[in-house]
C-alpha positions as CSV (number, residue, x, y, z in Angstrom):
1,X,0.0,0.0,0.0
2,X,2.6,2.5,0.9
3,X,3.0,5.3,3.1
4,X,-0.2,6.9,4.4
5,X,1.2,10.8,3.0
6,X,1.3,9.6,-0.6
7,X,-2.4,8.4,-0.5
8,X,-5.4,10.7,-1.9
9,X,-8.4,11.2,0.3
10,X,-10.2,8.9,-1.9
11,X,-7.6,5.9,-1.1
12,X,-7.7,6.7,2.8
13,X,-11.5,6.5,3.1
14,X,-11.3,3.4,1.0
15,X,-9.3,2.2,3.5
16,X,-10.7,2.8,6.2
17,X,-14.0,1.4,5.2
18,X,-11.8,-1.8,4.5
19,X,-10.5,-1.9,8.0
20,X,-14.2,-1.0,9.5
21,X,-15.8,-3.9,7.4
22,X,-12.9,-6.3,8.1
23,X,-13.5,-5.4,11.8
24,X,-17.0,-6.0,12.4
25,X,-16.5,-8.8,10.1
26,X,-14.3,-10.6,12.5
27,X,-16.2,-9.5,15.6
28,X,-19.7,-10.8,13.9
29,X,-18.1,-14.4,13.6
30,X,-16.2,-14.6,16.6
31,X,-19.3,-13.9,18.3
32,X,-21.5,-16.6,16.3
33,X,-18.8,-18.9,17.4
34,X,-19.7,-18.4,21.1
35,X,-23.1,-18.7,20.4
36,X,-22.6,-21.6,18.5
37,X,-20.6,-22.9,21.5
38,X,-23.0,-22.1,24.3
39,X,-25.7,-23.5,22.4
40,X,-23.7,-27.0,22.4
41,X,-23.1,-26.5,26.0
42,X,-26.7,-27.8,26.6
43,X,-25.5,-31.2,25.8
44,X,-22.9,-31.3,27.6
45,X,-24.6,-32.7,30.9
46,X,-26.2,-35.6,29.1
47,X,-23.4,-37.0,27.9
48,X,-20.9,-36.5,30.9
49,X,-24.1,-38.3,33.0
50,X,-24.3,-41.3,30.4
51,X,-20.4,-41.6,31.1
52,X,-20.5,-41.6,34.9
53,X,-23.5,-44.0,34.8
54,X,-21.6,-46.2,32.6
55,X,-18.5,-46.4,35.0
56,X,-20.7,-46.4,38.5
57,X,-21.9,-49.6,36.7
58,X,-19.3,-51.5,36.0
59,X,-17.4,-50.4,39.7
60,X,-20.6,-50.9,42.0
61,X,-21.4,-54.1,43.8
62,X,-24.5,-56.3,42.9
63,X,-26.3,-56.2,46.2
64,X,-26.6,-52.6,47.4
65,X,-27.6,-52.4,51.0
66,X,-31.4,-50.8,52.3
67,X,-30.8,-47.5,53.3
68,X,-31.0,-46.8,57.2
69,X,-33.5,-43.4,57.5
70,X,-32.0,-40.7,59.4
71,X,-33.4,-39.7,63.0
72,X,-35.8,-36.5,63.0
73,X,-33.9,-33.4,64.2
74,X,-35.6,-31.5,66.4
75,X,-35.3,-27.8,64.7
76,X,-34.4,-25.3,67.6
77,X,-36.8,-22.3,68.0
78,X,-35.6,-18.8,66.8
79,X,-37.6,-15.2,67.9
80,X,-39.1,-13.7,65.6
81,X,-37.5,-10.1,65.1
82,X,-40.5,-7.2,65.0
83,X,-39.7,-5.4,61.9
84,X,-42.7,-3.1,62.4
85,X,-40.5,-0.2,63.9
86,X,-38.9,1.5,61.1
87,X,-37.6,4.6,63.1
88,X,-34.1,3.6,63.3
89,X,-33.9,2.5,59.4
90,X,-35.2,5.6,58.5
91,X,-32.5,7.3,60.8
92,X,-29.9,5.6,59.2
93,X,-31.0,5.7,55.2
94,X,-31.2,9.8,56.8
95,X,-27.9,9.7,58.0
96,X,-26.2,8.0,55.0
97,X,-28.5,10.8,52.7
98,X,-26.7,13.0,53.8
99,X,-23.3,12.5,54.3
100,X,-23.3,11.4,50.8
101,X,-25.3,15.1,50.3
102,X,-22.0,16.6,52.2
103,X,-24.6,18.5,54.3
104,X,-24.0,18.2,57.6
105,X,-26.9,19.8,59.7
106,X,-26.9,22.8,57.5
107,X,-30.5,24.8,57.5
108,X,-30.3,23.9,53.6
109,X,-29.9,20.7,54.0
110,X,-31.8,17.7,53.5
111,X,-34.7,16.9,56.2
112,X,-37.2,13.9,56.4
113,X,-40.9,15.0,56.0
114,X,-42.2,12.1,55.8
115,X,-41.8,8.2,55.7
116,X,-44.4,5.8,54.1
117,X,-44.7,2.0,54.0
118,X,-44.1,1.1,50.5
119,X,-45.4,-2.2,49.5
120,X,-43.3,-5.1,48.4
121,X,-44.5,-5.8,44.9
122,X,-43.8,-2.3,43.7
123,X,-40.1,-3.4,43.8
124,X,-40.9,-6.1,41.3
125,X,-41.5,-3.3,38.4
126,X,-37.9,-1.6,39.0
């Protein structure tokens, strides 16, 4: 090709459309390739399970013996927390407002008017 002075405009733009096809060229089939490849990976259980059933076969004894059932355990008893009281969470989510705000206590600054329950399954649409 040369060096890049001796080249009209014409020549540069052709180019650099070259180098902008080859490029998205390359990147369209390296990433078809992956998705080639994790679409095979789907198969990939089966056939590693039909392997280890095929050796657990061969090594494991004729007679298996009954399994024993494990004794009950008796689960201990935990206390509920009462997560009704929401004063402290809202002093905190205050505090942590504003020091990220950088106003600290000015008459400016950022002051709680208000706090609400909000329900649950509005946090299901974010």
């Amino acid at each position: 090709m040369g060096n890049a002075t001796n080249l009209t405009v014409q020549e540069v733009m052709s180019l650099g459309g070259e180098h902008t096809l080859l490029g998205m060229g390359m990147a369209f089939v390296v990433l078809t390739i992956i998705i080639l490849v994790i679409s095979l990976l789907k198969y990939l259980p089966g056939l590693l399970g039909a392997k280890q059933a095929k050796k657990e076969e061969a090594a494991a004894p004729a007679v298996q013996p009954a399994p024993v059932p494990a004794a009950p355990v008796e689960e201990e008893a935990v206390p509920e927390e009462d997560l009704t009281d929401d004063q402290e969470l809202a002093a905190v989510i205050s505090s942590a407002i504003a020091a990220y705000e950088g106003k600290n206590g000015l008459p400016n600054g950022f002051y709680v008017r208000s706090i609400r329950k909000v329900h649950a399954n509005r946090w299901k649409n974010a």
